[in-house]
BALOBA-1460 file (C-alpha; in Angstrom, 3 decimals):
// residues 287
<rec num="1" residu="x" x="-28.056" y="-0.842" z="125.957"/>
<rec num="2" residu="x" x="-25.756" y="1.163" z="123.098"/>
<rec num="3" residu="x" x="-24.372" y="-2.112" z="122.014"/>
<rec num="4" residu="x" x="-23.541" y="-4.153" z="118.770"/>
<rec num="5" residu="x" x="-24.085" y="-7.691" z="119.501"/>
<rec num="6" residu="x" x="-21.375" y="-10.365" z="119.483"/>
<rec num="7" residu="x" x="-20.723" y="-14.199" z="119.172"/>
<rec num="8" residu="x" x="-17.609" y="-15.805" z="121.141"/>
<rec num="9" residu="x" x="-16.118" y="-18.691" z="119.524"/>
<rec num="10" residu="x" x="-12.879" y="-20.656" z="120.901"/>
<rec num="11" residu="x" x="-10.259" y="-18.260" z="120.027"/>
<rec num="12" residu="x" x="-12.811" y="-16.352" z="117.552"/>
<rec num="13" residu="x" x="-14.600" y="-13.037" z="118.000"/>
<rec num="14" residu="x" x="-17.505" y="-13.642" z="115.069"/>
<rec num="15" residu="x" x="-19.219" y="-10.242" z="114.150"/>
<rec num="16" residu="x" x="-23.483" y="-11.007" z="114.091"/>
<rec num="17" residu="x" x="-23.166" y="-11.643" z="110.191"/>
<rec num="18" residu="x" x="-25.502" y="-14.337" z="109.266"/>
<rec num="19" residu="x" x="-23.798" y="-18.243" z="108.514"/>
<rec num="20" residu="x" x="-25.638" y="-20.601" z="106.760"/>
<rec num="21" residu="x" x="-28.062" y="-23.073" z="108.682"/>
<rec num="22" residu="x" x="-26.723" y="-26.311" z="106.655"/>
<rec num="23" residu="x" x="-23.682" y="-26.163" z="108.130"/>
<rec num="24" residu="x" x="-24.400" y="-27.873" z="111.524"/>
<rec num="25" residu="x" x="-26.471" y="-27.436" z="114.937"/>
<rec num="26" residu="x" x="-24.805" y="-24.534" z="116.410"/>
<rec num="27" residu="x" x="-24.697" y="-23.002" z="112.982"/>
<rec num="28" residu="x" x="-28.493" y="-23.397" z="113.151"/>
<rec num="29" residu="x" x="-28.961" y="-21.305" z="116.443"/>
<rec num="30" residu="x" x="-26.679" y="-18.852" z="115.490"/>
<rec num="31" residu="x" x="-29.268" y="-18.284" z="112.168"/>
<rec num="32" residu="x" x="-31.941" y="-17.625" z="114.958"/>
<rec num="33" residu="x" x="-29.817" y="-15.786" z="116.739"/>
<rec num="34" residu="x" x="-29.226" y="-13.604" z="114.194"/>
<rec num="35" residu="x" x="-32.875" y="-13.878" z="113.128"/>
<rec num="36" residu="x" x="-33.963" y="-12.419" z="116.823"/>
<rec num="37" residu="x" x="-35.556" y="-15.683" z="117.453"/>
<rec num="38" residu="x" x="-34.079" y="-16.403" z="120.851"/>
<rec num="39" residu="x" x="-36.355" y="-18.942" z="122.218"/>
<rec num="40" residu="x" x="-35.890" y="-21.172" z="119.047"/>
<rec num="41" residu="x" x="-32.154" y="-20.806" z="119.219"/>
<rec num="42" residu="x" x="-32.556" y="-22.009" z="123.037"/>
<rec num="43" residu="x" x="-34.691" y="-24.915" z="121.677"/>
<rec num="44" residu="x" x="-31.663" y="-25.589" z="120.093"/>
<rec num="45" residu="x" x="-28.404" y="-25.310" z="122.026"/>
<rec num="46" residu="x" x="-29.671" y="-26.699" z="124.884"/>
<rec num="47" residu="x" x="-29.414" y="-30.197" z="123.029"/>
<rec num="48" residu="x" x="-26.032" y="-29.830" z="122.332"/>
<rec num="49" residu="x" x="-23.015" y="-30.654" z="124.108"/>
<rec num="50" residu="x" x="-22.039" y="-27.895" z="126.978"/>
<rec num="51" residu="x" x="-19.102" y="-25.961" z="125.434"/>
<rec num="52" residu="x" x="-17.691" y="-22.115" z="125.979"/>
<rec num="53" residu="x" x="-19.408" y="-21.062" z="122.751"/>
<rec num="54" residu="x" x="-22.889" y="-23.027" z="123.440"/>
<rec num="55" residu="x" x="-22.449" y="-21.489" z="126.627"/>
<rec num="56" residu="x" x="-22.218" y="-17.924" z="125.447"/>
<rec num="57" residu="x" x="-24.224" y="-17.921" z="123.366"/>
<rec num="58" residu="x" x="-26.899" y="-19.613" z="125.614"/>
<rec num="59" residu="x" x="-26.386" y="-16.714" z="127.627"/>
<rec num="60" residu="x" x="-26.941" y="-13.945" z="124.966"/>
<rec num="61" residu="x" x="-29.980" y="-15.761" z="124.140"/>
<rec num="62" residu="x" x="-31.270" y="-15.814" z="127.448"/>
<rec num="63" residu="x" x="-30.819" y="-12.189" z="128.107"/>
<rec num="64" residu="x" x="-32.392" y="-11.136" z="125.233"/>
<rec num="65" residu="x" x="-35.028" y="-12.983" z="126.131"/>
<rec num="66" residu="x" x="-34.808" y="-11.329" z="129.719"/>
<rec num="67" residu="x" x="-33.927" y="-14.800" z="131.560"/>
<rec num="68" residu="x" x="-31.237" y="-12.871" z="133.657"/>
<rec num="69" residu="x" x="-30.892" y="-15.921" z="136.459"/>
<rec num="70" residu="x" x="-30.035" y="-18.154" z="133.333"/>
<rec num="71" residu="x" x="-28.412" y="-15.975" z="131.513"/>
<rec num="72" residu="x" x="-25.941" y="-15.579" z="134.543"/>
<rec num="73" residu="x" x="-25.309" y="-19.351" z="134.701"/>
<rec num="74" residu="x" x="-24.239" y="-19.604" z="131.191"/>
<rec num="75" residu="x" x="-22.040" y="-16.434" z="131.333"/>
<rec num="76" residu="x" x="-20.524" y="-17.376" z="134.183"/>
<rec num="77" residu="x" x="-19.718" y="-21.200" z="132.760"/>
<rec num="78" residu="x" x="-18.323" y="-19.619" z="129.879"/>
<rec num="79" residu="x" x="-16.283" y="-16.604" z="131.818"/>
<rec num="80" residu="x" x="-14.940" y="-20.331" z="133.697"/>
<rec num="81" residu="x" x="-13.970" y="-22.022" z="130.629"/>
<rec num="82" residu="x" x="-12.313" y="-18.824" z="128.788"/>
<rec num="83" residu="x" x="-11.712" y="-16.546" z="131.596"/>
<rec num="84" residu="x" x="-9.405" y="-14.108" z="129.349"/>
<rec num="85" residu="x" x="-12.302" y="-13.179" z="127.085"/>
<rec num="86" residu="x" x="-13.596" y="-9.788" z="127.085"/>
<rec num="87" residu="x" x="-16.620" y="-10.163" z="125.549"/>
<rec num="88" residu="x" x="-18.260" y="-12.684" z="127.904"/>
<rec num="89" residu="x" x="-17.231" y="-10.311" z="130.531"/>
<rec num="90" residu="x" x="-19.016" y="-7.430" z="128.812"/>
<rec num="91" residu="x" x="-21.728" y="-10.350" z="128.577"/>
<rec num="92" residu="x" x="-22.241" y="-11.256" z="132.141"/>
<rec num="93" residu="x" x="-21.599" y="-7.548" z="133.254"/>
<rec num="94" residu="x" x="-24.569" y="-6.606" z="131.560"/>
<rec num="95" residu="x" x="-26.335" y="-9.529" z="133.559"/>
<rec num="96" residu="x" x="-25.225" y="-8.573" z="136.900"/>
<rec num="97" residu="x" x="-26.297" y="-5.493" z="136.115"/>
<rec num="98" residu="x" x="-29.831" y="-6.344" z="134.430"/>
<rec num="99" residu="x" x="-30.485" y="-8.010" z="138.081"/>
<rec num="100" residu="x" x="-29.672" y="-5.415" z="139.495"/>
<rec num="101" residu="x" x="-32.067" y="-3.267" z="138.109"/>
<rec num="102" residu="x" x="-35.083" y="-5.748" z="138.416"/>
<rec num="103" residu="x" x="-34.429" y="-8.478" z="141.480"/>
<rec num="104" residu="x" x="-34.251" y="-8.107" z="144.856"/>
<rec num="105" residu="x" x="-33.642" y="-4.756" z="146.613"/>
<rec num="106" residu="x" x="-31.168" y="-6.078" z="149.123"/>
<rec num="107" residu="x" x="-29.585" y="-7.830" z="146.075"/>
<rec num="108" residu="x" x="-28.801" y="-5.190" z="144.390"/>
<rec num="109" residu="x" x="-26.043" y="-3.428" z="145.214"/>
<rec num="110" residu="x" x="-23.561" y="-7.137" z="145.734"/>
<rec num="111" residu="x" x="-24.641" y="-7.577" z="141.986"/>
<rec num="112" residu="x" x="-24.054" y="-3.608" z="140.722"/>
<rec num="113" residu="x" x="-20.367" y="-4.506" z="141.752"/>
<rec num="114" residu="x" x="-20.486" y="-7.588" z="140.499"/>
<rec num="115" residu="x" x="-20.955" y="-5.938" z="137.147"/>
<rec num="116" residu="x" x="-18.442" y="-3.347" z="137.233"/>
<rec num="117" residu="x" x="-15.824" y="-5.937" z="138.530"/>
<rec num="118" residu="x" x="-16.635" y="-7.487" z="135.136"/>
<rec num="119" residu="x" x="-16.980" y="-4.538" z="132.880"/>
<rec num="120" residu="x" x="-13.767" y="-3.357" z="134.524"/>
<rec num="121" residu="x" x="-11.864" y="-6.811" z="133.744"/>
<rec num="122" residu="x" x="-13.458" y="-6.805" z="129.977"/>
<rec num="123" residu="x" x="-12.103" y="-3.416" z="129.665"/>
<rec num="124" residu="x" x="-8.585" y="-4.865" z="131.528"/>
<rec num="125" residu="x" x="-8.538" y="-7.594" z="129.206"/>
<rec num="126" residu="x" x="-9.186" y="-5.815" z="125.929"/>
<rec num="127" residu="x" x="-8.963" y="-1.638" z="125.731"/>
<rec num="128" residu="x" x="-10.138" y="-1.983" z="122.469"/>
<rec num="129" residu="x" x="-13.575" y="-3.674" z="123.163"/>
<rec num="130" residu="x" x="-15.892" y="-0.569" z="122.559"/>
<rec num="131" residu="x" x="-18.514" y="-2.369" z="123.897"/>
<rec num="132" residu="x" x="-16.881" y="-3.587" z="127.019"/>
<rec num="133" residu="x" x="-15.540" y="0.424" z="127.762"/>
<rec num="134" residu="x" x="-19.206" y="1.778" z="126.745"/>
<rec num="135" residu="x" x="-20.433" y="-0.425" z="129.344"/>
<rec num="136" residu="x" x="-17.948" y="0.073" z="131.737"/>
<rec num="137" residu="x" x="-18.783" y="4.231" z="131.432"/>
<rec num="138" residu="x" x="-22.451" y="3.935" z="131.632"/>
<rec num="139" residu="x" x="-21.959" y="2.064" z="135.224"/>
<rec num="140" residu="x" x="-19.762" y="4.883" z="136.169"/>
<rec num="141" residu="x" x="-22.047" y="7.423" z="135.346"/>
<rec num="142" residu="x" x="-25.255" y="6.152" z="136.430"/>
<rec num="143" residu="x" x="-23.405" y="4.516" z="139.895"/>
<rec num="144" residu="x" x="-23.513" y="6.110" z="143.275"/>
<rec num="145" residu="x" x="-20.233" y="6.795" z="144.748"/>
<rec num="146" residu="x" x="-20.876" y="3.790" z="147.132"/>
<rec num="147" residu="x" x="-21.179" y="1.082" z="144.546"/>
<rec num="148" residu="x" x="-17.926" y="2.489" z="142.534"/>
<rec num="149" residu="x" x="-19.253" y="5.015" z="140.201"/>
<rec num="150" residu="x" x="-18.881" y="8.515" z="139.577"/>
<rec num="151" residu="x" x="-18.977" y="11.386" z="136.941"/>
<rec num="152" residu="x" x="-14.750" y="11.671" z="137.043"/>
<rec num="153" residu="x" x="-14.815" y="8.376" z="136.650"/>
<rec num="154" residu="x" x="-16.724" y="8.046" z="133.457"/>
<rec num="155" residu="x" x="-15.132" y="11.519" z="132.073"/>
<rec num="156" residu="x" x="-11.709" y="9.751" z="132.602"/>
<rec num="157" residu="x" x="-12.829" y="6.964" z="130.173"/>
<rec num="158" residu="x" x="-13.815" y="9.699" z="127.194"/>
<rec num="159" residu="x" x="-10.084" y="9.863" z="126.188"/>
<rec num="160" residu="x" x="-10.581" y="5.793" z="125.192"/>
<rec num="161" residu="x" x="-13.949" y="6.007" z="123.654"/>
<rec num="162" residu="x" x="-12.725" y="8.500" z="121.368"/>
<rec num="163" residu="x" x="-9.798" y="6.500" z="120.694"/>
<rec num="164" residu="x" x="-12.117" y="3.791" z="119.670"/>
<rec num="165" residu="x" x="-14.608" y="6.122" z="118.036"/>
<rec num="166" residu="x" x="-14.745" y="9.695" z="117.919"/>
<rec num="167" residu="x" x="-18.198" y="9.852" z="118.079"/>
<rec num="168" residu="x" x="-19.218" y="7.438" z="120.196"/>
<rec num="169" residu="x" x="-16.448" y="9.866" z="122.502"/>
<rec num="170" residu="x" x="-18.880" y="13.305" z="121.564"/>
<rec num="171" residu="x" x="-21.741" y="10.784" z="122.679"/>
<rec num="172" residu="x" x="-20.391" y="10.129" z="125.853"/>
<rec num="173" residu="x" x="-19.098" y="13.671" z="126.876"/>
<rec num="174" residu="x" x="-22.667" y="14.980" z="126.081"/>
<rec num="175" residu="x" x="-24.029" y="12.469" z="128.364"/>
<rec num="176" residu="x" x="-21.595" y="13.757" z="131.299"/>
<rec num="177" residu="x" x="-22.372" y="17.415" z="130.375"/>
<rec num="178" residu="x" x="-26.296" y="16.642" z="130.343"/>
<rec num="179" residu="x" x="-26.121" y="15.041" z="133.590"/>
<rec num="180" residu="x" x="-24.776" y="17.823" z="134.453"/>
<rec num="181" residu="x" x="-27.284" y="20.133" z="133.673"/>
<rec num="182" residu="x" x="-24.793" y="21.803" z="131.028"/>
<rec num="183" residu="x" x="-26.998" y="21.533" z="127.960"/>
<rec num="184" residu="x" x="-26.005" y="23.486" z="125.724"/>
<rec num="185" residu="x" x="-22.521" y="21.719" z="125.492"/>
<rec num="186" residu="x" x="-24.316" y="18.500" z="125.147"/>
<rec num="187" residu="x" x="-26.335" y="19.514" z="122.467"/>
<rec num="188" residu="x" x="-22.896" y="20.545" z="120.822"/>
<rec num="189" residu="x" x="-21.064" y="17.450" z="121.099"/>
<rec num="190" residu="x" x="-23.840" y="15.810" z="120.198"/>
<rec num="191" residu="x" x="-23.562" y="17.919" z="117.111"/>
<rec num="192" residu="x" x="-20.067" y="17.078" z="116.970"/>
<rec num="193" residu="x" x="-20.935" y="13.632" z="116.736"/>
<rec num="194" residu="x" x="-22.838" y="13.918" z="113.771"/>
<rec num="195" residu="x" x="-20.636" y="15.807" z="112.336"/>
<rec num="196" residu="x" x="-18.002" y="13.106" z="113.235"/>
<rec num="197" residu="x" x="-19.944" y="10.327" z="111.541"/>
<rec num="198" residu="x" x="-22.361" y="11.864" z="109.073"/>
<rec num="199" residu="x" x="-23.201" y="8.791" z="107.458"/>
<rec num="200" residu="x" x="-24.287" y="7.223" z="111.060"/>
<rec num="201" residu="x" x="-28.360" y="7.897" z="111.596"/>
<rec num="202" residu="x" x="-28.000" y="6.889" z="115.224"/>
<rec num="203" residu="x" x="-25.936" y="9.860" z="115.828"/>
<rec num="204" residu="x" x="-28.940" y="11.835" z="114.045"/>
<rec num="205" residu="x" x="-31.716" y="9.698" z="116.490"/>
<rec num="206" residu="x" x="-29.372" y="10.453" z="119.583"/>
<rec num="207" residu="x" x="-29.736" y="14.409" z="118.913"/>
<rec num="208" residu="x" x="-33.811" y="14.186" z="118.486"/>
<rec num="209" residu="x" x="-34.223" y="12.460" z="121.264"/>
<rec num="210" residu="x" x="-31.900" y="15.032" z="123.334"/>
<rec num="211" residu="x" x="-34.266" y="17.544" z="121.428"/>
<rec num="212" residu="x" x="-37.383" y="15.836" z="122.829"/>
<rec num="213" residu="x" x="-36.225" y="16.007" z="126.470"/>
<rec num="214" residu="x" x="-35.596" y="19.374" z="126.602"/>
<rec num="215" residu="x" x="-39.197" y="19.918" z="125.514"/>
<rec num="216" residu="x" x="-38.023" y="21.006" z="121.793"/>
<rec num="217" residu="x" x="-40.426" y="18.688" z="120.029"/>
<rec num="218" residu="x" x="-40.581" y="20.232" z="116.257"/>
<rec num="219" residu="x" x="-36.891" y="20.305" z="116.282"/>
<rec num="220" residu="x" x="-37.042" y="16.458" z="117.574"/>
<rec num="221" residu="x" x="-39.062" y="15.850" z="114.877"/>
<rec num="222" residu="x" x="-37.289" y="17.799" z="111.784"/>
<rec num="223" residu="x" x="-33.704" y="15.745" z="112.789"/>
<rec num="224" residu="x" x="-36.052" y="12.463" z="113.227"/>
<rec num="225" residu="x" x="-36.639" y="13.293" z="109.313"/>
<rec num="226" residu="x" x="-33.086" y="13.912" z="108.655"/>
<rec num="227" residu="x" x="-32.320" y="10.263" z="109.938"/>
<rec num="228" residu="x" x="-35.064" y="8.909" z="107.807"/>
<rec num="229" residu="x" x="-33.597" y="10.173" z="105.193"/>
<rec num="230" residu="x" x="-30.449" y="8.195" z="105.424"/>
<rec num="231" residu="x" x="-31.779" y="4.973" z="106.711"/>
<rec num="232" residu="x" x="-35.569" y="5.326" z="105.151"/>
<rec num="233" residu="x" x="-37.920" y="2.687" z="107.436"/>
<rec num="234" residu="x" x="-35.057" y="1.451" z="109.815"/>
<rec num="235" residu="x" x="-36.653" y="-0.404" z="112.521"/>
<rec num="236" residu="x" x="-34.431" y="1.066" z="115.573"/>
<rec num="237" residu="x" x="-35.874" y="4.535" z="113.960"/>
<rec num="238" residu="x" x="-39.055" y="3.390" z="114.186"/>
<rec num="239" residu="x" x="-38.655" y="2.329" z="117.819"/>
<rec num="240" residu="x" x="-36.992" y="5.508" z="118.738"/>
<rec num="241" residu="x" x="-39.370" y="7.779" z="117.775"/>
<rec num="242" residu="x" x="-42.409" y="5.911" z="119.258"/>
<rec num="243" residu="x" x="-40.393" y="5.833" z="122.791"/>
<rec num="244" residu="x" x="-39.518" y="9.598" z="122.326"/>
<rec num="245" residu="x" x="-42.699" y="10.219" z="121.609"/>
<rec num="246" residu="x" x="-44.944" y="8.410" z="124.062"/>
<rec num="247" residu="x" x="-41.705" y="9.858" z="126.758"/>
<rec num="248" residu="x" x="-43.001" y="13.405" z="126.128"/>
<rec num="249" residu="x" x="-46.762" y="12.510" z="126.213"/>
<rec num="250" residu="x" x="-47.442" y="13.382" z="122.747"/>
<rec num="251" residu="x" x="-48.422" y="11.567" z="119.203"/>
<rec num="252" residu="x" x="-49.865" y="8.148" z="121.124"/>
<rec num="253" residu="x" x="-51.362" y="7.235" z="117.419"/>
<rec num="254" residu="x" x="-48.633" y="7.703" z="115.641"/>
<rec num="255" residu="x" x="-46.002" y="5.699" z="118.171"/>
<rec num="256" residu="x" x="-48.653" y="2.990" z="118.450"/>
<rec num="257" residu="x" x="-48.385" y="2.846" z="114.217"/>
<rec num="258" residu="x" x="-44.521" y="2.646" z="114.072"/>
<rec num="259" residu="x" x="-44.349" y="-0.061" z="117.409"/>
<rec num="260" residu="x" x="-46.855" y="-1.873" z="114.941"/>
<rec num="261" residu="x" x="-45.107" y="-1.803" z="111.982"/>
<rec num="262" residu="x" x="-41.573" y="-2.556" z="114.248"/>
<rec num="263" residu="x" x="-43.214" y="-5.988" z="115.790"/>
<rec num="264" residu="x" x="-43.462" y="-6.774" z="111.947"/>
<rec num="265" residu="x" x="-40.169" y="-6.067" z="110.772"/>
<rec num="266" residu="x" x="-37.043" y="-7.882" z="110.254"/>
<rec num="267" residu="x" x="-34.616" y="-7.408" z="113.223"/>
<rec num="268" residu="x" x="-31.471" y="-8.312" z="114.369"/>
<rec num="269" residu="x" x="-29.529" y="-8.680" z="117.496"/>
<rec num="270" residu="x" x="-28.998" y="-5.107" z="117.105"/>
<rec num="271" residu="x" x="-31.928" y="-3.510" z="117.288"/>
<rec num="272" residu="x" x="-34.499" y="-3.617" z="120.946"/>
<rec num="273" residu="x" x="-36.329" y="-6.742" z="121.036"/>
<rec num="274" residu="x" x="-39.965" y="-7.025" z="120.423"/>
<rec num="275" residu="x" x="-40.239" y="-7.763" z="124.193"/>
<rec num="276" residu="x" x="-39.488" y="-3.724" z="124.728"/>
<rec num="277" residu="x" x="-41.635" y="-2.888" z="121.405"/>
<rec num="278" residu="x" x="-44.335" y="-4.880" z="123.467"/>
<rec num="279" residu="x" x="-44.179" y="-3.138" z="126.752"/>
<rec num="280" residu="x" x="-44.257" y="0.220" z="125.217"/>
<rec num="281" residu="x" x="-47.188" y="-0.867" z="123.344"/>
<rec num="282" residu="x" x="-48.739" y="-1.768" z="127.046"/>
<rec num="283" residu="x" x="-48.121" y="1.924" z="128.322"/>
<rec num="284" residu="x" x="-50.220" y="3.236" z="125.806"/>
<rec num="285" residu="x" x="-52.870" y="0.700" z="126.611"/>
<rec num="286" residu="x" x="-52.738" y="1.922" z="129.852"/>
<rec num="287" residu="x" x="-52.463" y="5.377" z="129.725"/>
C-alpha cells in the first residue's frame, strides 16, 4: 500500500501530524495512532461515544492491525454517517480489498468490486485525493477484466496522477510499462521520477527495487546507497531493502539485521507495520 495515512474529522481532513495527548480521549488515540500503537489506540476509542471520527479512525486502527472484518464495520458506519467523504472511501476500499486478498475464495470477487465501487466514488467525490486515485489505479491494474480492471483503464488515470504529482505519474506509467514486459521504459520513467522529485528517497527505493527484479543486484544496491544518503537510517529504507533482498534470495544476514533494527525503531502510520517486519522475519526462519 503506496499510501500516506490520514485522519477524518467532521468537516476536517487532519494530516498524521502528532496532537498533544492532554487535550482529551480521542486526542489520546490519535497520539497512538500516530505512535503505530494500534491496539492501545483501540483500547481507547472503543470507550468512547460512537461518532464518524471514532469510527474512522477505529477502522484505520483495525486495519493496521489486520482486523479487516472490523475494520469493515467501522468504515462502513462512518462511510453511513459522512457518505461524501473521500477518504473513508479510500479507507474501506482498501478493506474490501484486503478481504479480498485473504478470506474466502468464493468471497472474493463480490468484495474486489466492492472496493473499486468505493475507490471509484472516493475518486468521484474528490479528484484531488492522491490516495483515493493511487488506489483506484492499482485495482485497475492488478484486476481481471471480469472484476472491472484493466491496463487502459489504469493508463487512462496517469493523466490525474501526474496532475496530482508528477512523479507519483512516472511511478505509475512504469508500473503499466513493466507489466508489460517493456522494461526499459519503466526503468526510464522511473528515472524520470527521480529526476522529478530529487529530494524524495522513495523514488530512489522504487528504482532499486525495480533493479533487484530484473536480477541487477549491485546496481540495486549502489541506488539503495544513494537513498541512504538522503534519508540516512530511515526505517521504510530499512524495510525495503531487507524485502528486496530476501525477494531475490540473497543477503538473509544482512535483511535479518535491518528487520531487527526496524522492529526497534520509531514508526509512524506511514511506514509497514511491525506485523509485515515480523512475517518477513518468519520467512527467513523458515527458509
Amino acid at each position: 500500500m503506496r499510501c500516506a495515512l490520514y485522519l477524518v474529522l467532521p468537516g476536517l481532513l487532519i494530516a498524521s501530524l502528532p496532537v498533544p495527548a492532554s487535550s482529551g480521549t480521542f486526542d489520546q488515540a490519535l497520539n497512538l495512532y500516530y505512535q503505530t500503537d494500534y491496539a492501545k489506540a483501540l483500547a481507547v476509542l472503543v470507550q468512547l461515544p460512537s461518532s464518524s471520527r471514532v469510527q474512522a479512525l477505529l477502522g484505520q486502527c483495525y486495519f493496521l492491525e489486520g482486523d479487516y472484518q472490523k475494520a469493515t464495520q467501522a468504515l462502513e458506519t462512518a462511510a453511513a454517517a459522512e457518505p461524501n467523504n473521500s477518504i473513508v472511501q479510500t479507507w474501506l476500499g482498501r478493506t474490501y480489498g484486503r478481504r479480498a486478498e485473504t478470506g474466502f475464495a468464493l468471497a472474493a470477487p463480490a468484495l474486489a468490486a466492492k472496493a473499486r465501487d468505493a475507490f471509484e466514488r472516493a475518486v468521484k467525490l474528490d479528484p484531488t485525493n492522491s490516495e483515493g486515485i493511487n488506489d483506484l489505479f492499482e485495482y485497475y491494474l492488478d484486476a481481471p477484466a471480469l472484476l472491472g480492471g484493466g491496463i487502459e483503464k489504469a493508463r487512462g488515470l496517469i493523466p490525474q496522477i501526474s496532475k496530482n504529482d508528477p512523479a507519483e505519474g512516472q511511478f505509475a506509467a512504469a508500473r503499466i510499462d513493466e507489466q508489460l514486459k517493456n522494461f526499459v521504459s519503466a526503468e526510464e520513467h522511473l528515472r524520470q521520477a527521480i529526476a522529478a522529485a530529487p529530494q524524495q528517497p522513495g523514488r530512489v527505493i522504487d528504482l532499486a527495487q525495480f533493479l533487484a527484479r530484473r536480477g541487477r543486484f549491485t546496481e540495486s544496491d549502489q541506488v539503495f546507497n544513494q537513498a541512504a544518503k538522503l534519508e540516512p537510517d530511515a526505517p521504510r529504507l530499512m524495510f525495503a531493502r531487507a524485502e528486496t533482498w530476501i525477494k531475490a534470495k540473497r543477503n538473509f544476514p544482512q535483511a535479518r539485521a535491518l528487520l531487527d533494527r526496524y522492529l526497534q525503531a520509531n514508526l509512524t502510520p506511514d511506514d509497514p507495520t511491525r506485523a509485515e517486519a515480523r512475517k518477513l522475519l518468519k520467512k527467513l526462519d523458515t527458509r
